[in-house]
ZAPAFI-754376 format. One record per residue (C-alpha): residue number from 1; residue in one letter; x, y, z. Coordinates in Angstrom, 3 decimals. Layout:
// residues N
   num   residu         c1         c2         c3
   NUM        a          X          Y          Z
...
// end
This chain:
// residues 554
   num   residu         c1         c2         c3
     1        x    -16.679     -9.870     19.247
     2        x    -14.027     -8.564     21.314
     3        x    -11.931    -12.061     21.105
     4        x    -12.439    -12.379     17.610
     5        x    -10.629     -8.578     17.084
     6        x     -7.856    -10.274     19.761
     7        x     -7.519    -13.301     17.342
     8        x     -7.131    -10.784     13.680
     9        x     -4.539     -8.952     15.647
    10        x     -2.633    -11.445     16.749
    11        x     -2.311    -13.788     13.305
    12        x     -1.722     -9.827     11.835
    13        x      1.392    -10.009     14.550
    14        x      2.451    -13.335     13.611
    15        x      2.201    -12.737      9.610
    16        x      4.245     -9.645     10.236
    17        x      7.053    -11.102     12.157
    18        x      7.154    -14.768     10.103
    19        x      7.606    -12.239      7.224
    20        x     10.370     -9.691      9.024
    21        x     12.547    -12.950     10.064
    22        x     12.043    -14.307      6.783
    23        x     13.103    -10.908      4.451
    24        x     16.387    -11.242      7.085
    25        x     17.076    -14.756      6.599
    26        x     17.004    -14.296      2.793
    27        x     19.081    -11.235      3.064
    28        x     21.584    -12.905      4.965
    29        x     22.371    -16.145      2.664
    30        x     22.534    -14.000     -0.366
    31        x     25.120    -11.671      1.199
    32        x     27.584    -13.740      3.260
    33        x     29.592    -14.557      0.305
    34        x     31.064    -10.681      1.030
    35        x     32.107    -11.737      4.658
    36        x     34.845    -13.732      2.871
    37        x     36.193    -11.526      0.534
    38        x     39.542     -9.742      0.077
    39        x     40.721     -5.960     -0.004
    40        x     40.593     -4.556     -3.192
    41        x     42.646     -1.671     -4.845
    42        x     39.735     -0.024     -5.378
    43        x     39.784      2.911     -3.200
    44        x     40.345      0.687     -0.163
    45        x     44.593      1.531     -0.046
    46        x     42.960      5.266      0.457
    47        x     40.566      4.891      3.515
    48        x     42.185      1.991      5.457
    49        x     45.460     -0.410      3.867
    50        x     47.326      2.733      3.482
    51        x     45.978      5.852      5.119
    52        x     48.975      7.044      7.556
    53        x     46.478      8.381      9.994
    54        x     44.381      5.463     10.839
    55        x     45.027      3.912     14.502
    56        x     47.208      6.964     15.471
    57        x     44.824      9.996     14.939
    58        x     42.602     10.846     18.550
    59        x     38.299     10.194     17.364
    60        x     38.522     13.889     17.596
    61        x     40.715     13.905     14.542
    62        x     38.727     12.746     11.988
    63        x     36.519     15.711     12.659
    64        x     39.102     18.366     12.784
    65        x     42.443     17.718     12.020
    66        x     42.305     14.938      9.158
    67        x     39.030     15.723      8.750
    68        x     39.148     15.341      4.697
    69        x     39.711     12.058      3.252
    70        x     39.789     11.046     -0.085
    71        x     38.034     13.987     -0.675
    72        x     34.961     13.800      1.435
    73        x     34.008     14.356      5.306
    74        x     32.570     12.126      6.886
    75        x     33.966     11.481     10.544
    76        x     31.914      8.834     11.641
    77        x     32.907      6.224      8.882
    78        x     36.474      6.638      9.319
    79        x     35.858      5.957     13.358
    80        x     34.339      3.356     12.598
    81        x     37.240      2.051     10.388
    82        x     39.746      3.134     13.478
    83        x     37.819      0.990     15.500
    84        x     38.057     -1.779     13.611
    85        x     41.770     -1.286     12.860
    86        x     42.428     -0.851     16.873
    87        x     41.487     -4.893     17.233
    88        x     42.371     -6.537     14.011
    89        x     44.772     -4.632     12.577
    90        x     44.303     -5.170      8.151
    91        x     42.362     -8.578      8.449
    92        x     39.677     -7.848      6.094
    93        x     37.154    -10.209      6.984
    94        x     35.861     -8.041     10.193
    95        x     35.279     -5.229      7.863
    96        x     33.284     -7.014      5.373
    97        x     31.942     -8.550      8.313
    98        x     30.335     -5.163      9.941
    99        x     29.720     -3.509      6.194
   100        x     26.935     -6.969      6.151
   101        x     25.693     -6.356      9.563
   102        x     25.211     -3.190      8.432
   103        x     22.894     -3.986      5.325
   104        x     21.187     -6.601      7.360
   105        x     20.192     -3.654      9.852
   106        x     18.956     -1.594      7.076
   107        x     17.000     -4.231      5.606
   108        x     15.181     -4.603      8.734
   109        x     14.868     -0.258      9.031
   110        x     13.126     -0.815      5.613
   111        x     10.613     -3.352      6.783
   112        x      9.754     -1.427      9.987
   113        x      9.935      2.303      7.560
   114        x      7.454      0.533      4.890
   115        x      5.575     -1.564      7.618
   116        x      4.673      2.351      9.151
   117        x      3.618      3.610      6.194
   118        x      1.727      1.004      4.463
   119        x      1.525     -2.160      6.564
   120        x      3.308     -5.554      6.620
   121        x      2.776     -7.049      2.940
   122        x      4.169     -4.229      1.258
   123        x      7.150     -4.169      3.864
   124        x      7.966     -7.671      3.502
   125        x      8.126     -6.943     -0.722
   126        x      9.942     -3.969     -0.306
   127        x     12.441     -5.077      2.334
   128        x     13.114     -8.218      0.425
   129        x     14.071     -6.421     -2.541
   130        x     15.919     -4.000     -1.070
   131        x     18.165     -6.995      0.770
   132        x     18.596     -8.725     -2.027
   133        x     18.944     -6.574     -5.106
   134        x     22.350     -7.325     -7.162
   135        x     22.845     -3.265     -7.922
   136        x     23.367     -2.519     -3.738
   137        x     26.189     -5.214     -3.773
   138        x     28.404     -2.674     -3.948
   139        x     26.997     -0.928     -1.201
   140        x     28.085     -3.980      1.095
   141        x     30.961     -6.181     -0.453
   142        x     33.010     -3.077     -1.359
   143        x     35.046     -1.832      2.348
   144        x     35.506      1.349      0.907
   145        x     31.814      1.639      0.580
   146        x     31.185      1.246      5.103
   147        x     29.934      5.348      4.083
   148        x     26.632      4.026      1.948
   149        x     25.247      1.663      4.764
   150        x     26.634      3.393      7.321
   151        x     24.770      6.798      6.649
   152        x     21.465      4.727      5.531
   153        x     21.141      3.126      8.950
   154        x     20.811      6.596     10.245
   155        x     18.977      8.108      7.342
   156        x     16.364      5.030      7.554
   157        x     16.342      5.600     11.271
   158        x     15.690      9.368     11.099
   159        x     12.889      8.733      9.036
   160        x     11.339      5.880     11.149
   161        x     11.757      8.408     13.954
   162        x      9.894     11.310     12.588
   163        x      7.110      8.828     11.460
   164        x      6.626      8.265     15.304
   165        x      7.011     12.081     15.978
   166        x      3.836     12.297     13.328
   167        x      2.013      9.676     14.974
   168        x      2.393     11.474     18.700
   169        x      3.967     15.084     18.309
   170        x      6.616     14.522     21.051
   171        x      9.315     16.621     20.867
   172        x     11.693     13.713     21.660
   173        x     10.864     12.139     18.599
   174        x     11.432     15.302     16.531
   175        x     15.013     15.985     18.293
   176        x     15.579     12.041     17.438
   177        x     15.116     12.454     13.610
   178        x     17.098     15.602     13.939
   179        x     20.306     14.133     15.794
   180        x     20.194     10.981     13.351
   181        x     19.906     12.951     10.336
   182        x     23.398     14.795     11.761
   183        x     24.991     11.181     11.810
   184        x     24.145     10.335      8.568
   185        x     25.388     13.298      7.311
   186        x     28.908     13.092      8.979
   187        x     28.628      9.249      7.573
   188        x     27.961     10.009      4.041
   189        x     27.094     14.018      2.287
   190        x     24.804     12.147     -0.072
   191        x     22.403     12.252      3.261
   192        x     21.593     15.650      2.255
   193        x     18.744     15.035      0.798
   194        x     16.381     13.797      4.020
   195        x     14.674     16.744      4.136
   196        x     12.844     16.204      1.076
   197        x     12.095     12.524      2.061
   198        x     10.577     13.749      5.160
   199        x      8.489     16.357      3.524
   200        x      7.702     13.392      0.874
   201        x      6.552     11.179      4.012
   202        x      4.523     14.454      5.461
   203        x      2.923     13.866      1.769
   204        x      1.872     10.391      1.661
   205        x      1.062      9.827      5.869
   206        x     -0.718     12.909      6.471
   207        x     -4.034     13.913      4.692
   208        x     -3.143     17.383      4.179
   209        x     -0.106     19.203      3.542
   210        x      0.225     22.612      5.095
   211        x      2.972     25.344      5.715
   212        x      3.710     23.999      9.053
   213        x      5.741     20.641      7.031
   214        x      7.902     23.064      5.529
   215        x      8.279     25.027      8.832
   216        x      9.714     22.490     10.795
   217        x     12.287     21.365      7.950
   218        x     14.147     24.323      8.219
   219        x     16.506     23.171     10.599
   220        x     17.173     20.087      8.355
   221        x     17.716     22.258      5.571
   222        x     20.421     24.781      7.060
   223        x     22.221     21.424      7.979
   224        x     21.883     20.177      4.606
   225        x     23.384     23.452      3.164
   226        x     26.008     23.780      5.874
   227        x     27.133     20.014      4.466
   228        x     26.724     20.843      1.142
   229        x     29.177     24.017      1.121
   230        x     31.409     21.283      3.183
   231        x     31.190     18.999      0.293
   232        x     32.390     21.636     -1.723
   233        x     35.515     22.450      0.150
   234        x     36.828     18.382      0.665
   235        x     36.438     17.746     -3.035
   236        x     38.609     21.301     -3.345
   237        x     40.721     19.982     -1.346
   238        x     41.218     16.534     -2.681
   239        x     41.746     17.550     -6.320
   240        x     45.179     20.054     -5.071
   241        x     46.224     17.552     -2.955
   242        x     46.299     14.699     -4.985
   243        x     46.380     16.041     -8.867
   244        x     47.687     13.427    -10.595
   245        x     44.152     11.501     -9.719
   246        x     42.518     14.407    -10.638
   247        x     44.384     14.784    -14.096
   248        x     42.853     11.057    -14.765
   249        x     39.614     11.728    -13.983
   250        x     39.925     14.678    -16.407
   251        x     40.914     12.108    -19.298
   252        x     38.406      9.755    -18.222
   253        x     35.376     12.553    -17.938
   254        x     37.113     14.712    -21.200
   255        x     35.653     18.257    -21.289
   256        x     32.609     17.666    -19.295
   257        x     32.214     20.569    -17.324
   258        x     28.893     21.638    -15.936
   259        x     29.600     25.135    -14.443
   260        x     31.263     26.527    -17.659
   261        x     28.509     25.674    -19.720
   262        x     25.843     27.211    -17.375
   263        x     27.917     30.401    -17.589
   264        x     28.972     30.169    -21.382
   265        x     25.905     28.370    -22.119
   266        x     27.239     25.811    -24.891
   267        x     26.748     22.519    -26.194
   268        x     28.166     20.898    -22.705
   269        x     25.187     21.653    -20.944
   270        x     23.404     19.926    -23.151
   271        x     25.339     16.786    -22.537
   272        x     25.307     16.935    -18.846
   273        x     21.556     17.235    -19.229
   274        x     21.666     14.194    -21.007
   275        x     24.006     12.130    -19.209
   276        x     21.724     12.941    -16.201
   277        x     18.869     11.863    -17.524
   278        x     20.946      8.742    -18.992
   279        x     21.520      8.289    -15.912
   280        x     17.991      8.306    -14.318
   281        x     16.900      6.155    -16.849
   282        x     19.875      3.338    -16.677
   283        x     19.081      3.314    -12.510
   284        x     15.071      2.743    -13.575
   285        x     16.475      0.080    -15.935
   286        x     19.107     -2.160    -13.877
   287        x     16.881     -2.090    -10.755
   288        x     14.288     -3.883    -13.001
   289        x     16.812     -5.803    -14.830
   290        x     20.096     -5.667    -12.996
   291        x     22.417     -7.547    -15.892
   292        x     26.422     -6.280    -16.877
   293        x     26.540     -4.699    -13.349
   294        x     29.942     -3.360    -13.050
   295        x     31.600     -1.614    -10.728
   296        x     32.652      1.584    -13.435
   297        x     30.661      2.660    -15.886
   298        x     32.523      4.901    -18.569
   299        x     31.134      7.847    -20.361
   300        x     30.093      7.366    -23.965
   301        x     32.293      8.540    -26.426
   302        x     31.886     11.178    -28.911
   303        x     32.693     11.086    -32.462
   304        x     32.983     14.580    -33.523
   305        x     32.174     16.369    -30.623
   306        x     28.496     14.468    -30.552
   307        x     27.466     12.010    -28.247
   308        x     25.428      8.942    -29.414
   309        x     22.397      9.438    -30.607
   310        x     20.702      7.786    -27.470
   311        x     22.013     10.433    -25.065
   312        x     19.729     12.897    -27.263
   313        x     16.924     10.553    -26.794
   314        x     16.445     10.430    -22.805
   315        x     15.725     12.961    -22.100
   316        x     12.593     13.462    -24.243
   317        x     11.735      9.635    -23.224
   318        x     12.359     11.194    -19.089
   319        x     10.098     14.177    -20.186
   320        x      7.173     12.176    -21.472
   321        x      7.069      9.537    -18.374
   322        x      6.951     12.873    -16.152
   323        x      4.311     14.028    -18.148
   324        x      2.803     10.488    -18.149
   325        x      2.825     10.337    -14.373
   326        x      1.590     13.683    -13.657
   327        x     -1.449     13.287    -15.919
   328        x     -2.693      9.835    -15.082
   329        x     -1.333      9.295    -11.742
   330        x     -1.116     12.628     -9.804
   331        x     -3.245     11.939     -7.091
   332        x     -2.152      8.507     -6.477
   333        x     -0.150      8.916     -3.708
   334        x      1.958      5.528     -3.846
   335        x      3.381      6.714     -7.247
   336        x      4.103     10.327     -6.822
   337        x      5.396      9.191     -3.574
   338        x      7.673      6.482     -4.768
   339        x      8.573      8.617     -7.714
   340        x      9.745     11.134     -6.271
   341        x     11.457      9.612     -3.463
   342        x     13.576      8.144     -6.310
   343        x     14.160     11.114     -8.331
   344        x     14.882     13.203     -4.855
   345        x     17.225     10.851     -3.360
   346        x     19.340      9.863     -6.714
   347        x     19.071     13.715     -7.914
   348        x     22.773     14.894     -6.350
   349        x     24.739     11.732     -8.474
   350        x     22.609     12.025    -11.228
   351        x     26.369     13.556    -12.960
   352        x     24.329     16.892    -13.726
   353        x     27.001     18.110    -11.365
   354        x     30.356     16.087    -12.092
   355        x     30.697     12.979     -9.027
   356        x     33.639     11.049     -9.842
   357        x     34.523      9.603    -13.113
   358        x     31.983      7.106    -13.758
   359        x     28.723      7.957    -15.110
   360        x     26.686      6.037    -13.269
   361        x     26.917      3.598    -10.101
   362        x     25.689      1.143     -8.564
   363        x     26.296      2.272     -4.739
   364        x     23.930      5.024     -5.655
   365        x     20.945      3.137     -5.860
   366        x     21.138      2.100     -2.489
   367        x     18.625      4.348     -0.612
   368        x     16.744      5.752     -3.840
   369        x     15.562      2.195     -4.907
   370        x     13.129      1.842     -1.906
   371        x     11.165      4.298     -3.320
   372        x     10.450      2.002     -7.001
   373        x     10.281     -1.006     -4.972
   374        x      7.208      0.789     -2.663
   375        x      5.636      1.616     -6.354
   376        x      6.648     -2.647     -7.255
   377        x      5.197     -3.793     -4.188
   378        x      1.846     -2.156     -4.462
   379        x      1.608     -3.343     -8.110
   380        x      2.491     -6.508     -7.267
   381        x     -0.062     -6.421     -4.735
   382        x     -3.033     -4.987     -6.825
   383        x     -2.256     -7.727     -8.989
   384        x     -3.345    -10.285     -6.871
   385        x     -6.455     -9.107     -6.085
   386        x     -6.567     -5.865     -3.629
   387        x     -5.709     -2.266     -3.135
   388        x     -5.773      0.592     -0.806
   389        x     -7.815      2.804     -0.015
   390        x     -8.747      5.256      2.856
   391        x     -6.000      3.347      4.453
   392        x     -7.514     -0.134      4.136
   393        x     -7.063     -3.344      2.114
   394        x    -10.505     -3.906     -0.681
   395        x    -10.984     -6.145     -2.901
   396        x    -10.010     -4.942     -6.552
   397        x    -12.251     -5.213     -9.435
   398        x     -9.239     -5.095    -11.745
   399        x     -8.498     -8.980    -10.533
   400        x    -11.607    -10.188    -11.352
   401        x    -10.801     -8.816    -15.710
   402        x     -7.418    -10.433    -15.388
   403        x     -6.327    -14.009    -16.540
   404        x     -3.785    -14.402    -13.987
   405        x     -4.769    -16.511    -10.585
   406        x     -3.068    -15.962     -7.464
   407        x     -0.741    -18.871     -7.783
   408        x      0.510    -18.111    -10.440
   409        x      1.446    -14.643     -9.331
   410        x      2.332    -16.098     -6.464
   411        x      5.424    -18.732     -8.711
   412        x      6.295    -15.754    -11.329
   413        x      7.179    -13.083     -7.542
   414        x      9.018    -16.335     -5.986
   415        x     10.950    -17.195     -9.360
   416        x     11.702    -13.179     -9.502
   417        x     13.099    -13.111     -5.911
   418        x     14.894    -16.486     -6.185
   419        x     16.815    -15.205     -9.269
   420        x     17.309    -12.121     -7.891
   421        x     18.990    -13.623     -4.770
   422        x     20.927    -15.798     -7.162
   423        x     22.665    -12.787     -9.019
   424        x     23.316    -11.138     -5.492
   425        x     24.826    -13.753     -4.212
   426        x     27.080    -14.076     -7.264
   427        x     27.820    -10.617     -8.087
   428        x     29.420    -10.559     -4.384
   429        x     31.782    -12.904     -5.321
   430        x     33.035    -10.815     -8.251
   431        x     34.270     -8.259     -5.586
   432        x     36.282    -11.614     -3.673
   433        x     39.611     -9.407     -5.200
   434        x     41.197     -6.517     -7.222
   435        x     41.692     -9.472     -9.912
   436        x     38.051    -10.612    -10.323
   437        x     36.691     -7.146     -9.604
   438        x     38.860     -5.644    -12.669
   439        x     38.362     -8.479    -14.948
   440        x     34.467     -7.984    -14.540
   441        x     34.713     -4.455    -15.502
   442        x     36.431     -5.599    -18.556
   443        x     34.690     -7.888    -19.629
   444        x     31.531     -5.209    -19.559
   445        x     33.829     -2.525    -20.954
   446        x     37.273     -3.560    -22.467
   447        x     38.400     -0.039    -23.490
   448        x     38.971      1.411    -20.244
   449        x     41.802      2.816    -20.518
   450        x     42.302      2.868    -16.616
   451        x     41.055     -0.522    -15.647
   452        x     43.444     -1.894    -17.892
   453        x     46.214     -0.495    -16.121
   454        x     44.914     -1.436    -12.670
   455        x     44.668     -5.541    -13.532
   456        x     48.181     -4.689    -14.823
   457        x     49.489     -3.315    -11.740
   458        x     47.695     -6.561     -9.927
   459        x     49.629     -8.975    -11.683
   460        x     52.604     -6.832    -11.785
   461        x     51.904     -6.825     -7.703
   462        x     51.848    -10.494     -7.883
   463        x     55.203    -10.889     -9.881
   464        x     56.955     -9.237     -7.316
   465        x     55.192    -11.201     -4.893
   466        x     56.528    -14.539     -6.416
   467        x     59.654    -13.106     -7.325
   468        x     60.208    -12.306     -3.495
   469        x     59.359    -15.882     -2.685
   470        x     61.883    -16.999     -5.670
   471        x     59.083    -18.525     -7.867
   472        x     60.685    -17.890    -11.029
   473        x     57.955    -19.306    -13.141
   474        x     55.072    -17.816    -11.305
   475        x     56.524    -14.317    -11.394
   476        x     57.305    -14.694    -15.196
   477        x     54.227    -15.501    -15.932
   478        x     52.332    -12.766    -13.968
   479        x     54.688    -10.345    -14.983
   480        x     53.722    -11.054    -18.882
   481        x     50.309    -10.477    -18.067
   482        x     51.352     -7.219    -16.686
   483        x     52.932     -6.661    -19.662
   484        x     49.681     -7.170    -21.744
   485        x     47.406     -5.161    -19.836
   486        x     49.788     -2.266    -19.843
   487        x     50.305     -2.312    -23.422
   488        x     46.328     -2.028    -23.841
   489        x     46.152      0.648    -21.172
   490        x     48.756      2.423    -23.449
   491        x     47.167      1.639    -26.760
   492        x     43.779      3.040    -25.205
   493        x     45.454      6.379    -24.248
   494        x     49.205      6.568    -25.217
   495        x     49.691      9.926    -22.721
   496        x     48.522      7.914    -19.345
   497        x     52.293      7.903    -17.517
   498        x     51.341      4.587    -14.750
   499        x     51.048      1.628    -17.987
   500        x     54.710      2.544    -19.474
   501        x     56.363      3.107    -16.131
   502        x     55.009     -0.933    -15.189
   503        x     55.631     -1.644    -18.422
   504        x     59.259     -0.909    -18.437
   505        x     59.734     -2.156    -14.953
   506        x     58.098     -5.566    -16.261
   507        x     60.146     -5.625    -19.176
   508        x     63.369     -4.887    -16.779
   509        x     62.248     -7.981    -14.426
   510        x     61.844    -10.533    -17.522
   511        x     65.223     -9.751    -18.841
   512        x     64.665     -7.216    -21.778
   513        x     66.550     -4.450    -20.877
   514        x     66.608     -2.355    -23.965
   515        x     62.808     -2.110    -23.910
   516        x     62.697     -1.276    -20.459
   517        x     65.208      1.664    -21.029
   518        x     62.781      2.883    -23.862
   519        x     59.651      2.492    -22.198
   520        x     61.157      4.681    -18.944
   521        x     62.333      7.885    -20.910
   522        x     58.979      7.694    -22.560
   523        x     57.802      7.788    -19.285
   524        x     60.205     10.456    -17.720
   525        x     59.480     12.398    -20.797
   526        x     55.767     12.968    -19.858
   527        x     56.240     13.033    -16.238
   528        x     56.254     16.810    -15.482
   529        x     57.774     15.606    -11.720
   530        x     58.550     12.411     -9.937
   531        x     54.899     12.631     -8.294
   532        x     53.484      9.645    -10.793
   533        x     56.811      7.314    -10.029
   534        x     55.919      7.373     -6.349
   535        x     52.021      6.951     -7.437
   536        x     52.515      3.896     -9.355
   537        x     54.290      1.898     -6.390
   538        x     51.562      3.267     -3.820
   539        x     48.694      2.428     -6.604
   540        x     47.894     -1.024     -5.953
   541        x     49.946     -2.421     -2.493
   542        x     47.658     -3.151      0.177
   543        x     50.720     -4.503      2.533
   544        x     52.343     -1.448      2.817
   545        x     50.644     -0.307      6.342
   546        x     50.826     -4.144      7.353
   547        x     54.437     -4.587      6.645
   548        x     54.769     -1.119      9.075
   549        x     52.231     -2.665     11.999
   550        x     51.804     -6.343     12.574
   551        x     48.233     -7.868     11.743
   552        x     46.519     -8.285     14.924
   553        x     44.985    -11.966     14.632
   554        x     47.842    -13.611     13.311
// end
């Protein structure tokens, strides 16, 4: 008896780790494409190709002194860039490089999270998913985003932690969760939401829920508020800093304004209601079908004043699933648990209060998502035959009505995963460059007024590039597409200053001066200082900080 409990336990050992190295191995083909990708323009000039303070600041710095950057705190990630910039200097490959070391370390904190909770089959689905999944390819392949997987290593490892404080009640375990939860948070602010995924896992591990889960959240919760209020203050500070960024964000998010409409109580609040549940929704959607992933996503526009009529809708759609979910499956604990780990963890970027100009993103579904793939994986599971309960594997009557066997649910989660894989690997190639990351975006949404002007000002980049290295014909010919993007930019919004000053300076560098003159006053006329001029030549150069420091591994 007691050698046939020794033989269960070990093939249960060996399933589990044939299935951990397996999730990893997946996880790691799909994602090296990102090792060998570029810079971008996207953000990445801000946090590392031309932030002034980066290899000269002390670690205690970037908690103190420069503590706000780009208009958020978080210490940790921008040591971690330091680092990186003390031994290579601006070669991007070893920061792509530790962004998908990173994810592969998460994906492996997922299997062991899900593996504690609800054993190695549903790990292995979940982690897989989680590695793979096109929409958290921005998570890894973008450098500016080292703040999403950094603070989920220690968000995932917090929770994993306090799963063994549950299991044992040692107070090392509980002061564990509690110092990893403080990294995270000085990684990323959007960690501010852990103590609701601990009381969620109090929820689904423990069979009863009593006062004492709340009680020993409270120090998790002063930390999130203290973080919160600190939140406040960097974004403060970013938008009187740098205002000519913030006056495009305005024109990009027009009129949307949350806090006035709570106090005046108009039609706005109505809109941000919907765009947040827009927004719930359109995560729901692209993790299940993750197609015309870009990396901005513009707000709808309004004809009138109104918004389209499926901004109206969602909300009453969000309201009935809720409704839907409480009725049928309340006392399932895999869905409320799932559920609401979604809604909990997305809830802060849901654009209910304004985050950035976009109106949805993809980065944000990096930590949220494991809680739909945890509802997925049990499905997927009771599908071929089994379920839980009391903690244990049965046999599920359901099966036994269905017309499906178990190899062919075994092809149709293979072919799912396989194509899966296939679009992650592929959307990380689309961030290779600023070129093929803007062009993507346009190609999604061509009347972005801003993205327009940013391929401009790559080409325009590359036309001085050439023209440096007296290619005549290469720098023409980037130059006119220069030209062309800027004159879209400026047909899409006519009062944007950056498209007509590149536009006159790539008129001026093709030879058609009178333009150029034309194009310049227009410019200087809606300039209120010289702030945009110096904007537009800092915009897009990633070699300005190299051309000051030699790169370290040439």
């Amino acid at each position: 008896m007691k050698n046939d409990v020794k033989h269960k336990t070990a093939m249960k050992n060996d399933y589990t780790f044939y299935a951990f190295f397996t999730v990893l191995i997946i996880t790691f083909f799909t994602y090296y494409p990102s090792t060998k990708n570029d810079f971008t323009t996207w953000d990445d000039q801000g946090y590392i190709t031309q932030n002034p303070v980066l290899g000269t600041n002390s670690l205690t710095d970037y908690f103190t002194k420069d503590r706000f950057v780009m208009g958020n705190y978080h210490p940790i990630t921008m040591i971690s860039y330091a680092i990186e910039y003390s031994f290579v200097g601006l070669h991007p490959r070893q920061y792509h490089l530790d962004n998908f070391i990173l994810h592969l370390l998460n994906t492996a904190l997922v299997f062991l999270l899900i593996y504690l909770l609800a054993g190695w089959q549903i790990a292995a689905f979940v982690a897989v998913l989680f590695g793979i999944h096109p929409m958290h390819v921005e998570s890894v392949a973008w450098i500016s985003e080292r703040k999403d997987v950094l603070y989920s290593f220690f968000y995932l490892a917090s929770i994993i932690f306090y799963i063994y404080y549950l299991k044992n009640k040692k107070k090392l375990f509980y002061a564990s969760t509690f110092l990893l939860f403080a990294l995270s948070l000085l990684s990323k602010g959007q960690a501010i939401t852990l103590p609701i995924a601990l009381l969620l896992v109090d929820y689904f591990y423990q069979k009863k829920f009593n006062i004492k889960n709340i009680y020993n959240k409270i120090p998790f919760l002063i930390l999130s508020l203290l973080f919160g209020i600190i939140a406040i203050i960097a974004q403060r500070t970013e938008i009187s800093i740098h205002s000519h960024s913030n006056a495009i964000n305005k024109t990009l998010v027009t009129n949307y304004n949350f806090f006035d409409t709570i106090i005046h109580f108009t039609n706005l609040g109505i809109q941000r209601i919907c765009f947040a549940s827009y927004g719930l929704l359109a995560y729901v959607y692209k993790l299940f079908l993750p197609i015309n992933l870009s990396c901005f996503y513009p707000y709808p526009k309004k004809v009138d004043g109104i918004l389209p009529f499926l901004f109206y809708l969602v909300p009453i759609i969000l309201t009935g699933l809720f409704i839907l979910i409480f009725i049928k499956w309340r006392k399932n604990k895999v869905v409320v648990f799932g559920s609401l780990f979604f809604v909990a963890t997305v809830f802060p970027v849901l654009q209910l209060f304004p985050v950035g100009s976009s109106i949805i993103s993809d980065r944000y579904s990096y930590i949220p998502s494991i809680g739909l793939f945890f509802i997925i994986a049990h499905v997927v599971i009771y599908f071929s035959g089994y379920k839980i309960e009391n903690g244990k594997w049965v046999e599920s009557t359901f099966f036994n009505q269905l017309f499906l066997n178990r190899k062919i649910l075994f092809a149709i989660v293979l072919f799912s995963v396989s194509l899966f894989a296939y679009a992650g690997n592929q959307r990380c190639k689309v961030w290779k460059d600023s070129e093929t990351l803007y062009t993507n975006v346009l190609e999604n949404y061509p009347d972005v007024y801003y993205i327009q002007y940013k391929l401009g000002k790559v080409y325009f980049d590359k036309g001085e590039y050439f023209a440096h290295e007296y290619q005549v014909d290469s720098s023409m010919s980037y130059y006119k597409k220069a030209i062309l993007h800027f004159s879209l930019s400026i047909k899409l919004n006519s009062k944007f200053i950056n498209p007509w000053i590149g536009l006159s300076l790539s008129h001026q560098n093709i030879g058609m001066d009178d333009l150029a003159l034309a194009e310049m006053d227009t410019a200087i006329n809606l300039s209120p200082n010289n702030e945009t001029f110096i904007n537009f030549f800092n915009d897009n150069s990633i070699s300005t900080k190299d051309e000051k420091k030699e790169n370290k591994l040439n």
